[in-house]
C-alpha positions in Angstrom: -2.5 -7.1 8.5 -1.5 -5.0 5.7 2.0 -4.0 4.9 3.9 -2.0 2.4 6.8 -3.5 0.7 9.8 -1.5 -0.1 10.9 -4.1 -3.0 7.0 -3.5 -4.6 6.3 -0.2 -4.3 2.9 -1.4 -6.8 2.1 -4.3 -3.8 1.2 -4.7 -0.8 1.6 -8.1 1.6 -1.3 -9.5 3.3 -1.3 -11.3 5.9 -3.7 -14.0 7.1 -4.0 -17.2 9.0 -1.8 -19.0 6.0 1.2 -16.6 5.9 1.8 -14.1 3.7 0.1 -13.0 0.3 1.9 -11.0 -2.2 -0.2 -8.7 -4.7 -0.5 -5.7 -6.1 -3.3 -2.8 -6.7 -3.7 -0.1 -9.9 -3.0 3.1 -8.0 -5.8 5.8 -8.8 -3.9 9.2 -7.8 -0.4 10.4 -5.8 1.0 13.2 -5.0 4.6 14.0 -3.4 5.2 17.3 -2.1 8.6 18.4 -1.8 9.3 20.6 1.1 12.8 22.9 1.0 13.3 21.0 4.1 12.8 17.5 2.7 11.8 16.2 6.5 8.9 18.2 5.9 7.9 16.6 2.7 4.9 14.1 2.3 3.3 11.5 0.2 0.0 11.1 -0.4 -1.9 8.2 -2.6 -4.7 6.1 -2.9 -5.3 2.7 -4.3 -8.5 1.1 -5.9 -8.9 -1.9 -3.0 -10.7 -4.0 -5.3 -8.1 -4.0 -7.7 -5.9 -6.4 -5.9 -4.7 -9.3 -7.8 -2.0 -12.0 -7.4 -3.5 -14.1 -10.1 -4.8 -16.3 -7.4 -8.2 -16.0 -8.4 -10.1 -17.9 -5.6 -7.3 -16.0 -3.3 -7.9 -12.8 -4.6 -11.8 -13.0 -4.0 -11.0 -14.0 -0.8 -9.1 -10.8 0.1 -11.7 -8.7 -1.7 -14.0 -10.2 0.4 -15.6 -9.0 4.1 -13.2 -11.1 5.4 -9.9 -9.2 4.8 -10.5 -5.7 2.6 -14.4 -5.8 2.5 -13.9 -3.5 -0.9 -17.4 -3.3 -1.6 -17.4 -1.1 2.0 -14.3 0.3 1.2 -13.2 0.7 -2.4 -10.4 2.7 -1.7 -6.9 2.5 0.5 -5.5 5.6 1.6 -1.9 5.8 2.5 -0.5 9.3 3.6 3.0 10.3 5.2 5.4 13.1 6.1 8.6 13.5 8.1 11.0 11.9 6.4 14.1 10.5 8.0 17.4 9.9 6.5 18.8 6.1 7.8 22.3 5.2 8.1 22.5 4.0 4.6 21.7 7.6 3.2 18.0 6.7 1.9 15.0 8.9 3.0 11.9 6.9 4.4 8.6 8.1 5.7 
């Protein structure tokens, strides 16, 4: 399982068998388009996957590997959204 964390907005959490993993990839593009209507804005970026480091060596090959992120079959993670929402607390998420 993969998760974005709103405290590490470089990272990602992983999740296997042993709990959670915190790391972080080197992002190779964004883009944020601001709508007038910012509901109708998005976010668009992509990560190099086999950039992922926690300075866990053996656990970072692991989580490169076939097992978890396979990067060699998938070298990059896309992440896209729109529609954001303004919470209780006045902060926009998507």
């Amino acid at each position: 399982m993969l998760a974005y964390t709103r405290n590490n907005p470089s990272g990602i959490a992983v999740c296997d068998d042993l709990g959670r993993v915190n790391g972080s990839f080197a992002l190779e593009s964004a883009s944020i388009s601001v709508a007038e209507s910012v509901a109708e804005s998005a976010v668009h970026a992509v990560v190099a996957a086999g950039s992922f480091h926690t300075r866990a060596a053996r656990r970072d090959d692991h989580v490169r590997s076939p097992a978890f992120l396979n990067t060699d079959r998938h070298p990059a993670i896309r992440f896209e959204a729109s529609g954001a929402v303004r919470g209780d607390d006045g902060v926009w998420t998507m």
